[in-house]
C-alpha positions in Angstrom: -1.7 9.6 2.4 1.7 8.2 1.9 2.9 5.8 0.1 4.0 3.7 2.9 0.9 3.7 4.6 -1.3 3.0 1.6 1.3 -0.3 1.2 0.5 -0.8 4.8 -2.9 -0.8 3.9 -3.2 -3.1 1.4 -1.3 -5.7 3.4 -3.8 -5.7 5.7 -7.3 -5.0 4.1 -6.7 -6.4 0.0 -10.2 -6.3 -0.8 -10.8 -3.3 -2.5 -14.3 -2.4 -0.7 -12.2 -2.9 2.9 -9.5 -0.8 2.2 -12.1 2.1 0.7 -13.9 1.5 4.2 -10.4 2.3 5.7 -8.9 4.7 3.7 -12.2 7.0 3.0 -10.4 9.2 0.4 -11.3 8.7 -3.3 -7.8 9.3 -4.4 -6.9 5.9 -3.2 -7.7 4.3 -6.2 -5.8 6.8 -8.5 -2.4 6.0 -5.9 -3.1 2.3 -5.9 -2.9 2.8 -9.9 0.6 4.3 -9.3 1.6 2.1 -7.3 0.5 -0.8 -9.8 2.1 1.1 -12.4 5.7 0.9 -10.6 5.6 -2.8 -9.3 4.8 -2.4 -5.8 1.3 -3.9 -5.8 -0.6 -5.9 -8.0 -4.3 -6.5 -8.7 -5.6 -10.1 -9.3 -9.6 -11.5 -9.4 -9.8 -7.8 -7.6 -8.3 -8.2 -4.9 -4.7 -5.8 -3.9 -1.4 -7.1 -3.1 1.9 -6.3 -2.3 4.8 -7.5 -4.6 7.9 -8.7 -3.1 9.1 -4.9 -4.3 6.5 -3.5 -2.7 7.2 -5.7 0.8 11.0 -4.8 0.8 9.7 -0.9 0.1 7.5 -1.1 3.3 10.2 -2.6 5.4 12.4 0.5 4.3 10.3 2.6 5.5 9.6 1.0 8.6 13.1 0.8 9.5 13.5 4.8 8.4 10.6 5.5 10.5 11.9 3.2 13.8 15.0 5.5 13.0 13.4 8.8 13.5 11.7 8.0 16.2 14.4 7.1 18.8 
């Protein structure tokens, strides 16, 4: 999965047991950890969300991906 789409995720389902229901890959958890680890999302009360890092990173790679598509 990549890492934009996991950040995609997790703006839309920050519950943990959601996004599991969406994502269906254990390895999830072990990217959302990375993805901690570097800033991009944070974990409060147990509950995922995107830091303002993590929000400008998904917007770049919309904006490559609207690119590439035309």
């Amino acid at each position: 999965m990549s890492e934009a789409r996991l950040l995609s995720l997790v703006m839309r389902y920050p519950h943990p047991a959601a996004l599991g229901r969406q994502a269906r890959d254990i390895k999830v958890f072990g990217a959302l950890r990375e993805l901690e680890g570097r800033g991009l999302v944070t974990r409060r009360r147990g509950v995922y969300r995107l830091t303002r890092r993590g929000e400008r990173e998904l917007g770049f790679a919309r904006a490559i991906a609207q690119l590439l598509a035309v």
